[in-house]
LOFINU-687725 format. One record per residue (C-alpha): residue in three letters; z, y, x. Coordinates in steps of 0.02 Angstrom, whole numbers, always signed. Example, Ala and Ser with C-alpha at 12.3 -4.5 7.8 and 13.67 -1.06 7.14 Angstrom:
R  residu       w       v       u
R     ALA    +390    -225    +615
R     SER    +357     -53    +684
END
This chain:
R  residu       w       v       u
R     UNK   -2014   +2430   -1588
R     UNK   -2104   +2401   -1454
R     UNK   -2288   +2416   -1393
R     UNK   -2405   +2278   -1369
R     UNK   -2374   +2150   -1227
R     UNK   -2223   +2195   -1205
R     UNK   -2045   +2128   -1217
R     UNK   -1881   +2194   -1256
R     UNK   -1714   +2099   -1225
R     UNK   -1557   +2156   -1356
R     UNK   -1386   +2131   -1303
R     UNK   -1223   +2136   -1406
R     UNK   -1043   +2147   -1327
R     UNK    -908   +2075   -1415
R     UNK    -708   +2037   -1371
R     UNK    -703   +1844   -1381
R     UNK    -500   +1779   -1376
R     UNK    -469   +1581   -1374
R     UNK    -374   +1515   -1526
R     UNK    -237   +1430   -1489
R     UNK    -217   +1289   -1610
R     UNK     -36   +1287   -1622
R     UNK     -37   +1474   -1680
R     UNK    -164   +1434   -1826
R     UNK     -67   +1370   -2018
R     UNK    -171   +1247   -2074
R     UNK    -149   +1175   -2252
R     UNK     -95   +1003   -2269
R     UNK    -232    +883   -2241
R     UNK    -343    +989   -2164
R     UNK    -406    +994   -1957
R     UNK    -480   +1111   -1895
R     UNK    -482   +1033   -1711
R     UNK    -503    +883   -1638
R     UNK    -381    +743   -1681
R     UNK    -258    +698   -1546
R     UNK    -222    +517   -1497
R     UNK     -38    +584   -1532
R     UNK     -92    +615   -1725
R     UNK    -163    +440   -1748
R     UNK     -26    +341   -1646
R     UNK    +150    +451   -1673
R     UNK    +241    +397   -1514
R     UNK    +395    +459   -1595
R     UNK    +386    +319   -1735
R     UNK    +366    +163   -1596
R     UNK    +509     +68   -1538
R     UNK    +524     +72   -1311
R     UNK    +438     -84   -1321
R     UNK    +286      -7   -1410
R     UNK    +279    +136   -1305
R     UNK    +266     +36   -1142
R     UNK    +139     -87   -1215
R     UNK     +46     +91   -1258
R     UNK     +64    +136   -1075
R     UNK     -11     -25   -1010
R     UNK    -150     -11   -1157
R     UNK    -177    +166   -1080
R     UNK    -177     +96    -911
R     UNK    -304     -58    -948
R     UNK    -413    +103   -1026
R     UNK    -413    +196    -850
R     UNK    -454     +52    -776
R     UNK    -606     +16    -888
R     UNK    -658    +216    -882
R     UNK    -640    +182    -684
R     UNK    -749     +46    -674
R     UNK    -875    +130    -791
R     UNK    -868    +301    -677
R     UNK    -913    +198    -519
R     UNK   -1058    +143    -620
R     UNK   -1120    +319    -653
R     UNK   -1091    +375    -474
R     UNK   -1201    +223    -405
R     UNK   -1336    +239    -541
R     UNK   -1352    +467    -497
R     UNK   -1346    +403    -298
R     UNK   -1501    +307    -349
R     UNK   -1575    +451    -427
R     UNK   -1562    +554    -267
R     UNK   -1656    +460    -144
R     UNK   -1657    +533     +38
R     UNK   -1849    +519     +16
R     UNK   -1843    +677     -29
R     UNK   -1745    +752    +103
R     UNK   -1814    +829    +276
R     UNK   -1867    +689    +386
R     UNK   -1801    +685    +567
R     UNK   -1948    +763    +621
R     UNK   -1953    +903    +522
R     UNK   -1893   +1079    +542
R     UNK   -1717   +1065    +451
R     UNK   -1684    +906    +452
R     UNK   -1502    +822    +491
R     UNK   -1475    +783    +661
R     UNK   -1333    +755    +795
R     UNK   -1153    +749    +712
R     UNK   -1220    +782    +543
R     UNK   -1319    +624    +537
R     UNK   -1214    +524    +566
R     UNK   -1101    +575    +445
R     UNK   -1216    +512    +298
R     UNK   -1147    +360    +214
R     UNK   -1311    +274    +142
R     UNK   -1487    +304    +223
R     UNK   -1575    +290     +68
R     UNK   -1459    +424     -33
R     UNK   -1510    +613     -12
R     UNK   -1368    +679    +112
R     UNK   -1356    +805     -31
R     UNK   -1290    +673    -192
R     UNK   -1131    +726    -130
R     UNK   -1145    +900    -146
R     UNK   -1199    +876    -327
R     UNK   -1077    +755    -372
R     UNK    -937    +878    -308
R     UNK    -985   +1005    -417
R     UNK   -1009    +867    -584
R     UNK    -828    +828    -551
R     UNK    -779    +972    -499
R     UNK    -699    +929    -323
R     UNK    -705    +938    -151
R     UNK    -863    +856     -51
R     UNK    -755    +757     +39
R     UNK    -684    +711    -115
R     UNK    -842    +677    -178
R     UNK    -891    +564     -30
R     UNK    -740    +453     -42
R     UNK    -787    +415    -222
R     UNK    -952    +355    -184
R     UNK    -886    +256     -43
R     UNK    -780    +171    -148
R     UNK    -894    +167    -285
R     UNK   -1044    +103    -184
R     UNK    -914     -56     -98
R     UNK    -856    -109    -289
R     UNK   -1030     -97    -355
R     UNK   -1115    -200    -215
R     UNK    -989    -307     -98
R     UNK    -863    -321    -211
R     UNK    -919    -396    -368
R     UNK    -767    -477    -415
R     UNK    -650    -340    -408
R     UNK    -775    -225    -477
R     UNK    -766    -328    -646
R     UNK    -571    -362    -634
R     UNK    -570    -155    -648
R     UNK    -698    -150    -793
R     UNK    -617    -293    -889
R     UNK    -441    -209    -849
R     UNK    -371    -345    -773
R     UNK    -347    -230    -624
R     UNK    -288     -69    -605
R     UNK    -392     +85    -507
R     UNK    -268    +126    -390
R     UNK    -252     -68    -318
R     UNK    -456     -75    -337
R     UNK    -472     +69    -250
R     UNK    -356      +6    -114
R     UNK    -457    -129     -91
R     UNK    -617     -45    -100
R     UNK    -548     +89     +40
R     UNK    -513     -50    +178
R     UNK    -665    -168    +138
R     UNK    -774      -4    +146
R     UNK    -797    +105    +297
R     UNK    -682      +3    +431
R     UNK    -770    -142    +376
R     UNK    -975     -91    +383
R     UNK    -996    -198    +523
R     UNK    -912    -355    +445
R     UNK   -1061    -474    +356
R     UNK   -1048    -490    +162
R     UNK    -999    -649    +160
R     UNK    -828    -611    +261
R     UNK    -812    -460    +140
R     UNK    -822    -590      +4
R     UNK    -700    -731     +85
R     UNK    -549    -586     +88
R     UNK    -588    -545     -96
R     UNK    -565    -723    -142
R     UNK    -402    -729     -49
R     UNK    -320    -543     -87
R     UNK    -407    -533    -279
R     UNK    -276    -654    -348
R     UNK    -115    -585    -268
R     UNK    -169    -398    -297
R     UNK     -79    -342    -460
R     UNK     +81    -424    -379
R     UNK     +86    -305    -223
R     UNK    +105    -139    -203
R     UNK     -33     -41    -149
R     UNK     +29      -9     +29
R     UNK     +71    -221     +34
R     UNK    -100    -243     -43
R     UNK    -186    -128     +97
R     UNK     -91    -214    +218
R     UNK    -135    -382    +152
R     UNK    -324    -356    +142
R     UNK    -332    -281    +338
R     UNK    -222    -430    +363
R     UNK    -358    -553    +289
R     UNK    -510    -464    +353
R     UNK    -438    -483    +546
R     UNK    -402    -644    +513
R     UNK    -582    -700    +451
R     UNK    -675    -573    +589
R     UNK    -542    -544    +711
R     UNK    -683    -472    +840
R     UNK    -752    -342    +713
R     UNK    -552    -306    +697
R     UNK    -534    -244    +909
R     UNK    -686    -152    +885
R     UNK    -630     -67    +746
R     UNK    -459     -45    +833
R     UNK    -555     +28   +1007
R     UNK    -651    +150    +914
R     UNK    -516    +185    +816
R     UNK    -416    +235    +985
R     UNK    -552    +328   +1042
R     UNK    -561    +442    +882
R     UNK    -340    +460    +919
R     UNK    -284    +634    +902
R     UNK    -129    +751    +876
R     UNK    -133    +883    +742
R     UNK     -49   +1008    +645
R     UNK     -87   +1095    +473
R     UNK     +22   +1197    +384
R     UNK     +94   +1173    +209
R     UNK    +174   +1346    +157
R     UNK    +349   +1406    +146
R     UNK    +362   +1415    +344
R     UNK    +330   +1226    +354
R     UNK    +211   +1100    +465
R     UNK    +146    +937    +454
R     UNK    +128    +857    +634
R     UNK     -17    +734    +643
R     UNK     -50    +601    +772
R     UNK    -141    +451    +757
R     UNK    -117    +318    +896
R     UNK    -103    +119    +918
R     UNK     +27     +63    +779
R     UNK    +140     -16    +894
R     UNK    +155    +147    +994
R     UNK    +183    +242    +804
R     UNK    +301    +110    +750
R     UNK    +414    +135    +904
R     UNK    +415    +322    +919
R     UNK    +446    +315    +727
R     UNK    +592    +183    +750
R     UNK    +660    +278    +903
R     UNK    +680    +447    +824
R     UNK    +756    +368    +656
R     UNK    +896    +286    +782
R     UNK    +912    +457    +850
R     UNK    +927    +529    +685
R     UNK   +1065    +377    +619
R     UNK   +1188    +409    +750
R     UNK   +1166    +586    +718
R     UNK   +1209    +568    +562
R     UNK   +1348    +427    +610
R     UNK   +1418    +565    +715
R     UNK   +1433    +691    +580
R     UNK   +1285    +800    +548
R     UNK   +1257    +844    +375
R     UNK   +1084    +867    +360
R     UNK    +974    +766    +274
R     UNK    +916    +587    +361
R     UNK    +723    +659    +359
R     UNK    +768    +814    +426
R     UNK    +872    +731    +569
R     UNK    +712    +624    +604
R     UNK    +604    +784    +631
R     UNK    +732    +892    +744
R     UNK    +762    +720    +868
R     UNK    +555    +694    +870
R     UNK    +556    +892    +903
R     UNK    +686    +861   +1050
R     UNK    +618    +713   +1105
R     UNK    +462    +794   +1144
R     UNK    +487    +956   +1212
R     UNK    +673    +911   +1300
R     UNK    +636    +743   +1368
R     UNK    +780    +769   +1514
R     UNK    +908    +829   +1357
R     UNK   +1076    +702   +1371
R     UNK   +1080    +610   +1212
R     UNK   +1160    +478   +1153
R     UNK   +1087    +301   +1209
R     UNK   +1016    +194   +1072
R     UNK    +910     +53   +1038
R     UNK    +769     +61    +909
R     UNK    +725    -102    +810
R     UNK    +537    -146    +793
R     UNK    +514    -321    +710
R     UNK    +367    -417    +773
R     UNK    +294    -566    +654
R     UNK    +174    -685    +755
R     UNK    +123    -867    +754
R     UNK    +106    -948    +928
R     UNK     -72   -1010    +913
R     UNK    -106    -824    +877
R     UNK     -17    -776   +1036
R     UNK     -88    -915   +1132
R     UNK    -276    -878   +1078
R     UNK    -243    -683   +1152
R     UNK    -178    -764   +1310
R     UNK    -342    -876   +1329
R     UNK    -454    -744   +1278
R     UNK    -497    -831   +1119
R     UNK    -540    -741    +956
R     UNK    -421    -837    +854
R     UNK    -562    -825    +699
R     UNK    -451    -911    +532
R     UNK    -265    -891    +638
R     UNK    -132    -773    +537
R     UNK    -142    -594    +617
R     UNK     +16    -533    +690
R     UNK    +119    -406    +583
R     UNK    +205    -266    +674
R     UNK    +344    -173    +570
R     UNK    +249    -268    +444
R     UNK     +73    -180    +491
R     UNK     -56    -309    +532
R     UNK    -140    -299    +700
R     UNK    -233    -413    +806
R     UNK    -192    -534    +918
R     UNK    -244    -447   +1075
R     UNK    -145    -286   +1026
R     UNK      -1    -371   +1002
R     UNK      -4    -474   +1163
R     UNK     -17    -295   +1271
R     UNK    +165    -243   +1166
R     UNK    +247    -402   +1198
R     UNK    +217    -400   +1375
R     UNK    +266    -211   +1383
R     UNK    +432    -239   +1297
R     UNK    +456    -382   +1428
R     UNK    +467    -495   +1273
R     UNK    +348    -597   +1339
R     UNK    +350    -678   +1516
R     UNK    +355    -809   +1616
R     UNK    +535    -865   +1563
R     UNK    +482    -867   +1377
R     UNK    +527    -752   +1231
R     UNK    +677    -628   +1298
R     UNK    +761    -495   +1191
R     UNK    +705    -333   +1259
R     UNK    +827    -213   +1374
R     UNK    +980    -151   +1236
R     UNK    +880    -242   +1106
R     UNK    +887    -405    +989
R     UNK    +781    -563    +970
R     UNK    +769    -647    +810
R     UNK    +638    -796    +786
R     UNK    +585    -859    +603
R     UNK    +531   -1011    +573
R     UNK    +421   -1005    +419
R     UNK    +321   -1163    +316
R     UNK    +131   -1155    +281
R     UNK    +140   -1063    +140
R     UNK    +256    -922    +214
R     UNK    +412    -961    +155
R     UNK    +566    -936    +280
R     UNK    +659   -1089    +333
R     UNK    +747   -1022    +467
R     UNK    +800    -858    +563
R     UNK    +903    -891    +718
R     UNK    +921    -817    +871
R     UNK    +837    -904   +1037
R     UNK   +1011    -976   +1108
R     UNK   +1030   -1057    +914
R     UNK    +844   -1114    +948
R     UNK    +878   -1190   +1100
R     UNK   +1026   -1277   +1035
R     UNK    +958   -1357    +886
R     UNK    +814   -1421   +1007
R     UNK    +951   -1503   +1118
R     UNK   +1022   -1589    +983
R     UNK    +887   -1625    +895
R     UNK    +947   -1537    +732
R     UNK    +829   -1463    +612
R     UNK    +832   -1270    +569
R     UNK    +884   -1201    +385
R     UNK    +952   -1074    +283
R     UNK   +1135   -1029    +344
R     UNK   +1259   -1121    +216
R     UNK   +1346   -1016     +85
R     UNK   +1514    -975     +89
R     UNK   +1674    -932     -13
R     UNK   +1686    -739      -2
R     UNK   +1621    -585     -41
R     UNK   +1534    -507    +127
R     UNK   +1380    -609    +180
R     UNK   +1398    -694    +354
R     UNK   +1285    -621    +512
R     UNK   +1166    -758    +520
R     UNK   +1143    -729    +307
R     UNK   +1130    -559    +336
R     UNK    +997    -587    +465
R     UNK    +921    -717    +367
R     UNK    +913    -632    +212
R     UNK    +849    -449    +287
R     UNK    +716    -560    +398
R     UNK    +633    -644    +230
R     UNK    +633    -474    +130
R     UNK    +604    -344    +268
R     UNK    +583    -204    +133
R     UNK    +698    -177     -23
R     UNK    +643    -298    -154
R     UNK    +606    -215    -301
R     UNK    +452    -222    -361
R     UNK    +335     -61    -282
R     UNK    +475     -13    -180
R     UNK    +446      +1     +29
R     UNK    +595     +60     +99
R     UNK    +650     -44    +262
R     UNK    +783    -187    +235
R     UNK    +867    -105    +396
R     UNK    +945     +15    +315
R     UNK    +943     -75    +128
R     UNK   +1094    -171     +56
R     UNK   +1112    -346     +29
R     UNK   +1181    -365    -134
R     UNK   +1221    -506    -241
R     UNK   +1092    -550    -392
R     UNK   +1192    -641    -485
R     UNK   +1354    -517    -477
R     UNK   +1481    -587    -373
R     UNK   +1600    -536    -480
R     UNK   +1535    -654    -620
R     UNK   +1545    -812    -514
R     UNK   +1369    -761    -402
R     UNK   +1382    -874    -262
R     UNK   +1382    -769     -66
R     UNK   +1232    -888     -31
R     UNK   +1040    -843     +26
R     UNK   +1005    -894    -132
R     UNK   +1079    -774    -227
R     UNK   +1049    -623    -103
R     UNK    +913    -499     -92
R     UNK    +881    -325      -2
R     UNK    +887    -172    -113
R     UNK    +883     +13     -38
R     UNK   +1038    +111    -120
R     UNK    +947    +194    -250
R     UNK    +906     +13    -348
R     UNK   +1061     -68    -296
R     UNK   +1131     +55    -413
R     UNK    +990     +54    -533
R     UNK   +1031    -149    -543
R     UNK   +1197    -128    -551
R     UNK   +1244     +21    -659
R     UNK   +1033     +39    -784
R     UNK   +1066     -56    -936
R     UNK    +950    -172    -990
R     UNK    +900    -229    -836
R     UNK    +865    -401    -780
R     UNK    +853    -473    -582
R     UNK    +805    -656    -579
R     UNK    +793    -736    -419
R     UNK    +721    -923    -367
R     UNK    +786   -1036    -205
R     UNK    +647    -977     -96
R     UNK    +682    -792    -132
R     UNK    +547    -742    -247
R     UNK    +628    -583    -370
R     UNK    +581    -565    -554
R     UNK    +625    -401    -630
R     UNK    +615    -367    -808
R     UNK    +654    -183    -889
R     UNK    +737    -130   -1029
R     UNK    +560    -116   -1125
R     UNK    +519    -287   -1088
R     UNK    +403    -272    -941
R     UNK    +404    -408    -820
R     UNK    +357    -381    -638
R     UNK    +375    -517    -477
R     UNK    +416    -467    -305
R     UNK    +382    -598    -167
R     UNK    +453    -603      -7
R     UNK    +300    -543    +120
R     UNK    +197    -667    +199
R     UNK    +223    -786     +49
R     UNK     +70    -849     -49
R     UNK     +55    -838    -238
R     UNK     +70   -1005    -323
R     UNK     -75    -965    -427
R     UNK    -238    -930    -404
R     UNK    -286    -818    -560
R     UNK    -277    -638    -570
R     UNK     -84    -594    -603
R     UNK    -104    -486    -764
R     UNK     +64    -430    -878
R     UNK     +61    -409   -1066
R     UNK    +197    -362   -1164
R     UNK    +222    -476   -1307
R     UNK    +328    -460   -1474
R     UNK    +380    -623   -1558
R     UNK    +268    -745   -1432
R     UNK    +112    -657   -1483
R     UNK      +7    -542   -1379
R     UNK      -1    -355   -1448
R     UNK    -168    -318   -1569
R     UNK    -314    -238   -1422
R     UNK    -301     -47   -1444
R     UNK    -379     +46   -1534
R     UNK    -475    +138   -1424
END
């Protein structure tokens, strides 16, 4: 009891355990939690075809939950308006570094603090949704819905969202929406590194002067830095002009091969970290001399445009190691690997020159060397394919050919360099698969074997080198050659199908 006016609070301890739901009996029929996708679709009764039109089902889900989420972090950003922040003026306010950090002027430089703790993640975390959020919801309509109809997937939409978002503020909405219309069609056929590289490809090609202002400020902001990952280990950061990473990159991988040709056990990555190591800190260290391969893709107009000062607005970027820059960039590495001067296109010092001749629509017609070039021109014969021949081991200029169109292993999703990939027969050799271009593609060791040795695989291959690949489940997936355009303009999208008809929608 207590007296009047006053108030009493009562509290009771108790010992509360979790039950664990696979430790409770339950009799038959009866649930006592909730019911499990698992209980309603047994994935031990479906055949592999099932289960991998389940898995795309799931993945069309994601991709509609992803496109919903965006939604919700758009709509709460409008709840939070930064009216009801501090104003610039006031005591507390944002100001030097941390205004200009906020991402929206009309958001509360706060939202992101809340949203972090709805979703329970980082603020940068946080941030980086609603960036990509905010660019699907309002610049990129079309991929926005591709996501919510599930058409798309959220990783390639959020590719796409990532490089048409921050590094492309300054680029009008209506170049924004001219590299959607080009890179929305072609997007569930790439990779998402090939899709990234596509869209920065597009958007320097439609604002190539918002693309060297990107790239100055970008240099500007270039940095070396370390962090440490645990168990004694490091990860060495530094960001710099992508030529200048390419090379470094190619030179310490040369370092590491003929290591490795000369004996050394250790693994290739490893090798590549102890010659960068070496490279750096014992410069004057005798080691053996060897020439690093960088592969530079350019049209001349491009080139020529840099060399009048033009922008080159609408010309194809050029492609370093298969890493679009622009056209100015790429002018200031061919001149400092000499492979561009008065005399014309040389091979640089210990190096190789290789120049492809490729249609409109990317496809390559030719890859010769410039004393093949000049030949042809003298006789006035056109440039092809090198002929096929009658044995097993491809010919130099195939080789060269073939590892030009491809530059990565072929497989669909797969990135590793054609450099060091094999060249290996589609059609088995051994089962009368001709030694011709046409029947060759890269693949990097691990699915050269997976071709060769997986059952139920099939590799399918057309005359101008584009790769279908179909698994043992049924799933079909096409890998193009890069630089070539899709024939069609629709959004690629695979089903599974049983008997010619599509699956039923799921059920959830």
């Amino acid at each position: 009891m207590f007296p009047p006016e006053a108030f009493g609070v009562g509290v009771t301890v108790a010992e509360l355990s979790p039950v664990r739901w696979d430790d409770v009996a339950l009799p038959a029929g009866v649930v006592s939690r909730p019911s499990r996708i698992g209980d309603l679709l047994p994935v031990e009764l479906m055949t592999p075809e099932q289960k991998a039109a389940q898995l795309q089902r799931v993945a069309e889900a994601e991709a509609v939950l992803a496109a919903f989420k965006a939604e919700l972090v758009v709509g709460l950003a409008a709840d939070r308006p930064a009216s009801d922040d501090r104003r610039r003026s006031q005591p507390g306010a944002a100001s030097g570094e941390w205004a200009a950090q906020l991402l929206d002027e009309g958001v509360s430089e706060f939202f992101p603090d809340e949203l972090a703790l709805v979703l329970n993640c980082s603020r940068a975390g946080a941030t980086q949704l609603w960036e990509w959020a905010t660019t699907l919801r309002r610049r990129l309509p079309a991929t926005w819905a591709a996501l919510a109809d599930g058409w798309l997937d959220w990783p390639r939409a959020r590719a796409i969202a990532a490089e048409l978002g921050w590094p492309a503020r300054e680029s009008p909405d209506d170049v924004v929406a001219a590299v959607e219309r080009v890179v929305l069609p072609q997007a569930t056929g790439l990779s998402v590194t090939r899709l990234r590289a596509l869209v920065r490809r597009e958007l320097i090609k439609v604002d190539p002067a918002a693309g060297d202002r990107r790239r100055k400020k970008a240099q500007r902001d270039a940095d070396v830095t370390v962090r440490g990952l645990g168990d004694g280990m490091g990860e060495l950061r530094a960001t710099m002009p992508y030529p200048d990473a390419a090379q470094i990159r190619a030179t310490a991988d040369a370092h590491a091969r003929a290591a490795k040709a000369a004996g050394d056990g250790r693994p290739i990555g490893q090798l590549r970290s102890a010659a960068l190591h070496d490279l750096v800190t014992r410069p004057e260290q005798a080691r053996p001399t060897v020439s690093a391969h960088l592969e530079v893709v350019a049209a001349l107009d491009t080139l020529e445009s840099a060399a009048a000062g033009a922008p080159g607005m609408g010309r194809e970027p050029v492609l370093v190691d298969g890493e679009p820059v622009t056209a100015a960039l790429a002018r200031e590495l061919l001149e400092r690997l000499d492979a561009l001067c008065p005399g014309g296109l040389q091979a640089p010092t210990d190096g190789t020159l290789t120049i492809s001749v490729t249609d409109e629509d990317g496809r390559l017609l030719a890859a010769v060397t410039r004393r093949e070039l000049e030949r042809a021109v003298r006789r006035g014969e056109g440039l092809c394919p090198p002929p096929g021949i009658d044995q097993y081991e491809p010919t130099p200029a195939q080789q060269r050919f073939a590892r030009t169109r491809d530059r990565t292993c072929r497989h669909p999703g797969c990135g590793n360099g054609a450099g060091w990939a094999d060249l290996d027969h589609v059609v088995p050799h051994s089962q009368g698969g001709e030694t011709d271009c046409v029947n060759l593609c890269c693949l990097c060791r691990r699915h050269h074997r997976l071709k060769t040795h997986a059952n139920g695989w099939i590799y399918v291959i057309t005359p101008d080198g584009v790769l279908t690949v179909i698994t043992p489940s049924g799933v079909t997936r096409v890998s193009r050659p890069p630089g070539m355009r899709a024939d069609d303009d629709g959004i690629l999208h695979v089903t599974a199908e049983r008997d010619g008809q599509p699956d039923d929608p799921p059920p959830f």
